[in-house]
C-alpha positions as CSV (number, residue, x, y, z in Angstrom):
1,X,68.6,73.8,77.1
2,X,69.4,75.2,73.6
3,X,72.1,72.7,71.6
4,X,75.3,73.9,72.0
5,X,77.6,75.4,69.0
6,X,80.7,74.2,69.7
7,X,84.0,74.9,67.0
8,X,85.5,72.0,65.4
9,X,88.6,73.0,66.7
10,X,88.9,74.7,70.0
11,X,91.1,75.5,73.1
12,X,89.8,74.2,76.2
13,X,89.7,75.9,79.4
14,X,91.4,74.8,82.6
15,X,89.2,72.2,84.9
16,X,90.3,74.2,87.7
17,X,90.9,77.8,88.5
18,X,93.9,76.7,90.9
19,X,95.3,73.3,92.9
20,X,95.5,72.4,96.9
21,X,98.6,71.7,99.0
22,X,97.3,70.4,101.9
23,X,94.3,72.3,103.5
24,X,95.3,75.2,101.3
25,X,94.4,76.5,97.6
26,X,96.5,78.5,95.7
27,X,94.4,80.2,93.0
28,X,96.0,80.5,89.6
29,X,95.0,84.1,89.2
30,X,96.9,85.3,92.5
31,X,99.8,83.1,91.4
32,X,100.2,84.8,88.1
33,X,100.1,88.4,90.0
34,X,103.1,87.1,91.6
35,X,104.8,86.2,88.9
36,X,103.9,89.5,87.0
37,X,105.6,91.7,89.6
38,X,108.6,89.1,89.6
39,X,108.7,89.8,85.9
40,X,108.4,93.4,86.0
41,X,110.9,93.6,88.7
42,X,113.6,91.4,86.9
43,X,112.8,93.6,83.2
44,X,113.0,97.3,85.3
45,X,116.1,95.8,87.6
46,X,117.6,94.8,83.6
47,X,116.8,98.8,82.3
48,X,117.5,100.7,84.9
49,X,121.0,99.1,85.7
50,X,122.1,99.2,82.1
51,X,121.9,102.8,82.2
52,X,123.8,103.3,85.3
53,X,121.1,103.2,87.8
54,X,120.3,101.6,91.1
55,X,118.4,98.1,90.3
56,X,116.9,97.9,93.8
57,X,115.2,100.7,92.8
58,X,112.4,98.8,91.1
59,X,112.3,96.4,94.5
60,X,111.0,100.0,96.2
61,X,109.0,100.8,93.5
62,X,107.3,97.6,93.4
63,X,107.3,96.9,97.3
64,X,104.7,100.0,97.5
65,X,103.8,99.7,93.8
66,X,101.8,96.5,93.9
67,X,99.6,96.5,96.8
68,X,98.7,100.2,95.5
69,X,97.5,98.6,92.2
70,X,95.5,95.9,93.5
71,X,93.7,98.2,95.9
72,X,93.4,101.0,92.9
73,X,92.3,97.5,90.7
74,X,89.6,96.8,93.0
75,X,87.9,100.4,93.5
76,X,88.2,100.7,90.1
77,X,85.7,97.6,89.7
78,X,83.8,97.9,92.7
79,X,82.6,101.6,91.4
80,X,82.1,100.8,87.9
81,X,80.4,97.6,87.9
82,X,79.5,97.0,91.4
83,X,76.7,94.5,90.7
84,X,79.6,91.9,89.9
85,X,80.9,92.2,93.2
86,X,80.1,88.6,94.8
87,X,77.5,89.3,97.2
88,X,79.5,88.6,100.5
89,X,80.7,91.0,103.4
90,X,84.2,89.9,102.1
91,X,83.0,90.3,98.6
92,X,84.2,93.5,97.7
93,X,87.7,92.0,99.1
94,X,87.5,89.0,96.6
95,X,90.5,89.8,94.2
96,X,90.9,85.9,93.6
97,X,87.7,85.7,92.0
98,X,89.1,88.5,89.3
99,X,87.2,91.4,89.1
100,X,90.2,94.3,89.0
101,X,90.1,97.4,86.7
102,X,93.4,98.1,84.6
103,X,92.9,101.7,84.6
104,X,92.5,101.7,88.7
105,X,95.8,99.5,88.7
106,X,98.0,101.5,86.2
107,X,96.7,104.5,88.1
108,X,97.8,103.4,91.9
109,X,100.2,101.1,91.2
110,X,102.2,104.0,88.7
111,X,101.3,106.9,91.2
112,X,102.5,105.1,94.7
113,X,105.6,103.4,92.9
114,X,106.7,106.5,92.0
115,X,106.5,108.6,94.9
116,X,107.8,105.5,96.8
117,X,111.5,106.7,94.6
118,X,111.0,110.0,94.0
119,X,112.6,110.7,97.1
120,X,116.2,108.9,95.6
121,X,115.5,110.3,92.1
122,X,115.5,113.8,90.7
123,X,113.0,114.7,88.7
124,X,114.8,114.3,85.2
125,X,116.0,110.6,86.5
126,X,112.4,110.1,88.1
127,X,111.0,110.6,84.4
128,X,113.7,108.4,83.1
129,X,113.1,105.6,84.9
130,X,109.2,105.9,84.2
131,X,110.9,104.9,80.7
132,X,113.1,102.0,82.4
133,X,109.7,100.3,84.0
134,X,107.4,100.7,81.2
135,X,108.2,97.6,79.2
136,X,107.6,95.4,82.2
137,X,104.8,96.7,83.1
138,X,103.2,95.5,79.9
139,X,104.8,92.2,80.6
140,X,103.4,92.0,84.3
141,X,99.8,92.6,82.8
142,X,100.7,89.9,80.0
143,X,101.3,87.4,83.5
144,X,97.7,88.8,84.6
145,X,95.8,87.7,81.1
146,X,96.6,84.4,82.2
147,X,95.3,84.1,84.8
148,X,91.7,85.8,82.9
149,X,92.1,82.2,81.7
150,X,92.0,80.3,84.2
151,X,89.4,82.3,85.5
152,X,87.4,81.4,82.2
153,X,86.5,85.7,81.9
154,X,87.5,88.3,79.4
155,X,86.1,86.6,76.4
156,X,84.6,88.2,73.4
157,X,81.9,87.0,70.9
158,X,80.9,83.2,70.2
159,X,83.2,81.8,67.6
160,X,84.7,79.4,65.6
161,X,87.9,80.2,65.1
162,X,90.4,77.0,65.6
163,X,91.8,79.7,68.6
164,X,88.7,79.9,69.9
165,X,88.2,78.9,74.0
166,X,86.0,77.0,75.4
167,X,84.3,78.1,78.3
168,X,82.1,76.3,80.8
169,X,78.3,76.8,80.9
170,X,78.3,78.7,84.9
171,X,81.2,81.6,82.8
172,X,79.1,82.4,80.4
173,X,77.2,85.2,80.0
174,X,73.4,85.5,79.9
175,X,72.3,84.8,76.1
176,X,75.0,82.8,75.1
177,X,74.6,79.5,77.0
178,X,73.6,77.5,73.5
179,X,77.7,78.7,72.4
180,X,80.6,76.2,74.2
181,X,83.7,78.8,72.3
182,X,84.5,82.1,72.0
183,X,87.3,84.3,71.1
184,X,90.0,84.9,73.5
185,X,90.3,88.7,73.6
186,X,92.3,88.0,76.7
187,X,94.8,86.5,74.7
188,X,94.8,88.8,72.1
189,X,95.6,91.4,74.3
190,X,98.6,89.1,75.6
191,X,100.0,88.9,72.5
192,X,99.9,92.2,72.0
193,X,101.0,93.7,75.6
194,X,103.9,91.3,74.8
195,X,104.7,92.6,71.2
196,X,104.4,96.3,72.4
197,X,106.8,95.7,75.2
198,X,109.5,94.5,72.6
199,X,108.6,97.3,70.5
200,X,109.5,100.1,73.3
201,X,112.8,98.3,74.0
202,X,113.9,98.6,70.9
203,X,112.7,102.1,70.2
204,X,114.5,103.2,73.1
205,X,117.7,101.6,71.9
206,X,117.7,102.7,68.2
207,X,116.1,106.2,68.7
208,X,116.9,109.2,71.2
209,X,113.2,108.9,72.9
210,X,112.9,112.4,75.3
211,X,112.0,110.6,78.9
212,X,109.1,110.1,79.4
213,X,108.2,109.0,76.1
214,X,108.3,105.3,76.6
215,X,106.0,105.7,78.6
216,X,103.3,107.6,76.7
217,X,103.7,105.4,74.7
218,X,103.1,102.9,76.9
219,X,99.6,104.4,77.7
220,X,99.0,105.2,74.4
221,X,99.7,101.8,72.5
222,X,97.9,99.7,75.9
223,X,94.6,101.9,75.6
224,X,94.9,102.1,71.8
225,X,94.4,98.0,71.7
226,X,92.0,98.4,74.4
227,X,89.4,100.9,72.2
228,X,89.4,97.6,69.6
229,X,89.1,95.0,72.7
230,X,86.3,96.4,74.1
231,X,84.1,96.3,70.9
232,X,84.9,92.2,71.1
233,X,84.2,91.8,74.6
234,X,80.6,90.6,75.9
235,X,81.3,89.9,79.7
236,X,79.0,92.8,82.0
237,X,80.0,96.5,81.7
238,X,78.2,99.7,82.2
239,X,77.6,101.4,79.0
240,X,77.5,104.9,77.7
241,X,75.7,106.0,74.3
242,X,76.0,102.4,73.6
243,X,79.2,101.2,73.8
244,X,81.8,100.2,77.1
245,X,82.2,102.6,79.6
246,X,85.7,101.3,79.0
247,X,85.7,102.1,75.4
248,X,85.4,105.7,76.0
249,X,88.2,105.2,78.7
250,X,90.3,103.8,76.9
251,X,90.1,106.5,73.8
252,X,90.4,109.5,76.2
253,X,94.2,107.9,77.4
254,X,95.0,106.3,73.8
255,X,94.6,110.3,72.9
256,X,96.6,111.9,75.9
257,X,99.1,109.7,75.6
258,X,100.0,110.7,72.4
259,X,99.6,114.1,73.0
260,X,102.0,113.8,75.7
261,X,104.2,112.0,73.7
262,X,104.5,114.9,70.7
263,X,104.9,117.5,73.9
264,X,107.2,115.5,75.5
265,X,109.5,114.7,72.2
266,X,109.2,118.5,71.1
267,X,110.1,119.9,74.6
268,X,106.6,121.7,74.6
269,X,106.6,124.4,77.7
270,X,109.4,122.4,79.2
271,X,108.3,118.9,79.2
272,X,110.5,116.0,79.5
273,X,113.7,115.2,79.8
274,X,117.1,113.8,77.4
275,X,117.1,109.7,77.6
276,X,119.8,108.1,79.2
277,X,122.3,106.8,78.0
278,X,123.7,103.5,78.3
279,X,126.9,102.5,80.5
280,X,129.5,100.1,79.9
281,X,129.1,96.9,81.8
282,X,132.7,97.6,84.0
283,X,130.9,101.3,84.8
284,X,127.1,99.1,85.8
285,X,129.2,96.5,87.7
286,X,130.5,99.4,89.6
287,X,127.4,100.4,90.8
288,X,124.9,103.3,90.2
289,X,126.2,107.1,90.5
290,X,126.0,108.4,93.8
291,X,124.2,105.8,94.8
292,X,121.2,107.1,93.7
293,X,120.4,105.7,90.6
294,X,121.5,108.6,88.6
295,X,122.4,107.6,85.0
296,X,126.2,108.4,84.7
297,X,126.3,110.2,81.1
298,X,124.3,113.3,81.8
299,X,126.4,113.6,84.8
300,X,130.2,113.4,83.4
301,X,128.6,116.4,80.5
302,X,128.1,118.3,83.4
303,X,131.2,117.8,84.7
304,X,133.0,118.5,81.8
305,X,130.9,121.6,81.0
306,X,132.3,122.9,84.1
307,X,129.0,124.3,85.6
308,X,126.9,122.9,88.6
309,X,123.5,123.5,87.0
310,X,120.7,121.4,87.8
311,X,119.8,118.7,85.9
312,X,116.3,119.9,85.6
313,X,118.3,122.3,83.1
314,X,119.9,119.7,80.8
315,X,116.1,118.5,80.1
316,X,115.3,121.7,77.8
């Protein structure tokens, strides 16, 4: 076997992917899922009261949400690299051994959460609170990077950068078993998720962002940081005129996002909607308008305009 290459200063990886209680094992990769809906429920339940909606909205949401994004997370990988499924009946079942797709995730999970409130919400609130859940859905998949690490996956190149990770000889990829570190693109993209969720916080609360902006922006800044990520990346992927099937992903929804963002901003054939507006906390204590999570300020100009119009309206 080739000498390994090991940095002088490293991070190590976890002995264990997960501990036992008993007869049973919790695997730490399901155990951060949990904790990333728990976060993206507390962050949405936060933004959506604050703006005089219903917080148990985002208990609906993610109720339907998150078993739709695993199952979207799964397809997603099963189709697009199905020679790393394990090679099991249950195999293509396996979550807890990683293997889900972001894309398939964001997809299902966004899609299903969505229509699981759309039936509370009209449509200019249902595109407001696509704004309210974006920042903690960029949390939530911070929680999932974690547990790429204790699944020792998501790495990029050998390296020996004092951040670099080390990872076990059975995790690494074919080629590389003479390198014992390599960078953590995982964490990277952590950090980043982390940063960008701050980021659309405050931009919603210094700036009049048109709904659904945050959220464009949301697609657009995630894929962005994934078109550099997947040039670091050597774990298996199908590739395409050679470079990451995901590369290419990734560019085609960093560029509609932004699109979508200018159309949206510039009320372009009608899209999106005026942001809402923040409530005083007596008016949020009080609960949400009607009780259906409406945000109170377009509401009382409405009133006061004297007309019944639909809010669909207000939005041009």
């Amino acid at each position: 076997m080739p000498k390994q290459v090991i940095a002088p200063a490293s991070i190590p990886s976890p002995a264990a992917n997960g501990f036992h209680i008993g007869p049973l094992f919790f695997h730490a990769y399901g155990i951060m899922y949990v904790l990333a809906v728990a976060a993206a429920i507390v962050i949405t339940r936060r933004r959506w009261g604050r703006v005089g909606g219903d917080p148990d909205l985002a208990y609906e949401a993610a109720m339907w949400g998150f078993p739709a994004g695993l199952i979207g997370g799964r397809l997603y990988f099963v189709i697009t690299t199905p020679s790393q499924v394990p090679d099991h009946w249950w195999g293509v079942f396996a979550i807890w051994e990683g293997g889900l797709g972001i894309w398939g995730g964001i997809a299902g999970g966004a899609l299903v959460g969505l229509l699981a409130v759309r039936r509370r919400l009209g449509h200019d609130d249902l595109l407001r609170f696509m704004d309210a859940v974006a920042p903690g859905l960029l949390v939530a998949q911070a929680f999932g990077r974690i547990g790429n690490y204790f699944n020792q996956e998501l790495f990029g190149a050998p390296s020996s950068l004092p951040w670099a990770l080390e990872i076990s000889p059975a995790h690494r990829p074919p080629g590389y078993l003479q390198y014992a570190t390599f960078e953590p693109t995982f964490l990277y993209e952590l950090i980043w998720n982390v940063l960008l969720a701050g980021f659309l916080v405050w931009l919603g609360s210094r700036r009049r962002i048109r709904a659904p902006g945050l959220f464009a922006l949301y697609a657009a800044g995630y894929s962005g940081f994934r078109i550099f990520e997947e040039t670091q990346r050597i774990d298996y992927s199908n590739y395409f005129l050679g470079l990451r099937v995901n590369f290419f992903v990734a560019s085609v929804l960093c560029l509609l996002g932004l699109l979508s963002f200018v159309a949206i901003q510039t009320g372009w054939r009608g899209w999106g909607t005026t942001p809402a507006e923040p409530v005083s906390d007596r008016e949020a204590a009080a609960g949400p308008t009607r009780g259906l999570g409406l945000p109170r300020a377009p509401a009382r100009a409405a009133a006061a305009s004297g007309t019944r119009g639909s809010r669909r309206g207000s939005s041009r």
